[in-house]
C-alpha positions, 0 to 999 in steps of 0.5 A: 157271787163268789167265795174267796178262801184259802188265802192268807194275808193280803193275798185276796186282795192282791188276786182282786186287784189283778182281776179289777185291774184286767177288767174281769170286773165291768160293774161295781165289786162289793168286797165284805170283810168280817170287821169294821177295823179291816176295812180302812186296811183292806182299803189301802192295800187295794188303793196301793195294789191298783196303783201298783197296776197301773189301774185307775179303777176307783175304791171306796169303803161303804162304812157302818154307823159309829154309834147304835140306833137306840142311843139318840146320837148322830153318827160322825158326819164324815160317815154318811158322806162316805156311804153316799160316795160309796152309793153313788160309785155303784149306782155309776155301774163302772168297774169299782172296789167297794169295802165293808164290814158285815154290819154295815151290810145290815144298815139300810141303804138309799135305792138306786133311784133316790140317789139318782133323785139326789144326783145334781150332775154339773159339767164344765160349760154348764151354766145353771142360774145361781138362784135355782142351783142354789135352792136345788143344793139346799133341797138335796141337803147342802147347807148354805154358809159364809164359806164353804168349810167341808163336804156339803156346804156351799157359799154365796159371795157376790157373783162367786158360788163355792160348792164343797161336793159330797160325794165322789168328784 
């Protein structure tokens, strides 16, 4: 763990970008920055800095919730799916920039092991049976639609599944 301070602008995100890029970094960085408004601009400053580099080392944000526990509402559904893309970059354990805001450093996480309990891994020549990899989506939070319109749906048509992943392809 390492405090950066003394640079002024973008310049420590340009100082991890050339770190990142070089490899210093061989597991997940956590960068926090004090508000939520400074995350999606810390984020694009640090997408444009890798690439710059010539780096393919993956960014996410881990966002907080948009609304308070006590209220009674749903955070927006783009929300939970980003912080799951989020987790399941660090729980990889590959060299990656993960951002946020000190709140959501307070909101409680998935472990580790539930996100690998949620994990369902398919690669090109698999061939799952439609029936159980339909049941296994539904019991891990996809739901079943006529078309498969955003992240976490998936549709039957046929002998044709389409999946719409939630998390990071």
């Amino acid at each position: 763990q390492r405090t950066l301070s003394g640079l002024s602008g973008s310049a420590a995100l340009w100082w991890l970008a050339c770190r990142l890029a070089a490899g210093a970094h061989p597991r997940p960085l956590l960068i926090a920055v004090a508000e939520r408004e400074a995350v999606a601009p810390a984020e694009a400053a640090l997408r444009l800095y890798l690439t710059a580099l010539g780096s393919s080392v993956p960014v996410a944000s881990l966002p907080a919730d948009d609304v308070r526990a006590w209220d009674g509402l749903s955070p927006h559904p783009d929300l939970p799916r980003q912080r799951l893309g989020a987790l399941e970059l660090a729980r990889r354990g590959a060299p990656a920039a993960i951002l946020c805001s000190a709140r959501s450093l307070l909101q409680r996480q998935l472990s580790a092991e539930a996100l690998q309990r949620l994990v369902l891994e398919l690669k090109a020549g698999d061939e799952p049976g439609r029936k159980g990899l339909l049941e296994a989506l539904v019991r891990r939070g996809y739901t079943l639609r006529e078309q498969a319109p955003e992240p976490g749906t998936v549709s039957l048509k046929g002998g044709v599944m389409d999946i719409w992943p939630i998390g990071p392809q």
